[in-house]
C-alpha positions as CSV (number, residue, x, y, z in Angstrom):
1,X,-10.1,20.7,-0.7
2,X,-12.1,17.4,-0.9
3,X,-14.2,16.1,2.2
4,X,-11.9,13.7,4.4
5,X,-15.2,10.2,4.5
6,X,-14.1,7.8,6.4
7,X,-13.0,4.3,4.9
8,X,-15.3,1.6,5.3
9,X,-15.0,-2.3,4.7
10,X,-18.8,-2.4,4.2
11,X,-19.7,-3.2,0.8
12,X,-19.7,-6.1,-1.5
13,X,-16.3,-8.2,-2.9
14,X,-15.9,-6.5,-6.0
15,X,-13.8,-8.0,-9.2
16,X,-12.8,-5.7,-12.0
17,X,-10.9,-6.3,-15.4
18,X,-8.6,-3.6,-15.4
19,X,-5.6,-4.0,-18.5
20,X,-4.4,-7.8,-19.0
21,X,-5.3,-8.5,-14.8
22,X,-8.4,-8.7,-12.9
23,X,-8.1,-6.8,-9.3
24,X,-10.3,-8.2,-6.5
25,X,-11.3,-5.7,-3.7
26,X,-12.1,-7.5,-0.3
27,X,-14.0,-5.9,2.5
28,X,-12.3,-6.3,5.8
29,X,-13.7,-6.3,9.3
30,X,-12.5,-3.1,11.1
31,X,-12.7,-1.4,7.7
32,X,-10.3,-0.6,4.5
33,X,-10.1,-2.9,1.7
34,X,-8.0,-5.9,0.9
35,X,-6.8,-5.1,-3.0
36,X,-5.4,-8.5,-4.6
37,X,-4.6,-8.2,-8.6
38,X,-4.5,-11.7,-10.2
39,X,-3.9,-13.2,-13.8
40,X,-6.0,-15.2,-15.6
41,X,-4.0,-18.7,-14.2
42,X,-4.0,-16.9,-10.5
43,X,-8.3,-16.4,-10.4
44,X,-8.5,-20.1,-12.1
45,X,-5.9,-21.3,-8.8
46,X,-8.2,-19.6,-6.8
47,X,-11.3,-20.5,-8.0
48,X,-10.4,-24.0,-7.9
49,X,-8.8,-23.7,-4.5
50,X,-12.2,-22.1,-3.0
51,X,-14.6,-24.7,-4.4
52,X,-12.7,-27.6,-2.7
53,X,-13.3,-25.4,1.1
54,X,-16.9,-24.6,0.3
55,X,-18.1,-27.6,-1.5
């Protein structure tokens, strides 16, 4: 049987190409991991949509 670790938000945002989608892991306060799977039109959206806030 595997060792139980516990789940941890710490770590960086990680984006991976995985088939046609990309999948974007977010860390969360408290811990676990926000998993988002986006097309290439959904990342541009988002892209664009982030760089109005943080501009």
């Amino acid at each position: 049987m595997a060792a139980m670790k516990p789940r941890t938000g710490d770590g960086p945002l990680e984006v991976t190409k995985e088939g046609r989608g990309l999948v974007m892991r977010v860390p969360l306060e408290g811990g676990g991991r926000l998993v988002v799977e986006l097309n290439a039109e959904e990342a541009k959206a988002l892209e664009t949509a982030l760089s109005g806030v943080t501009s």
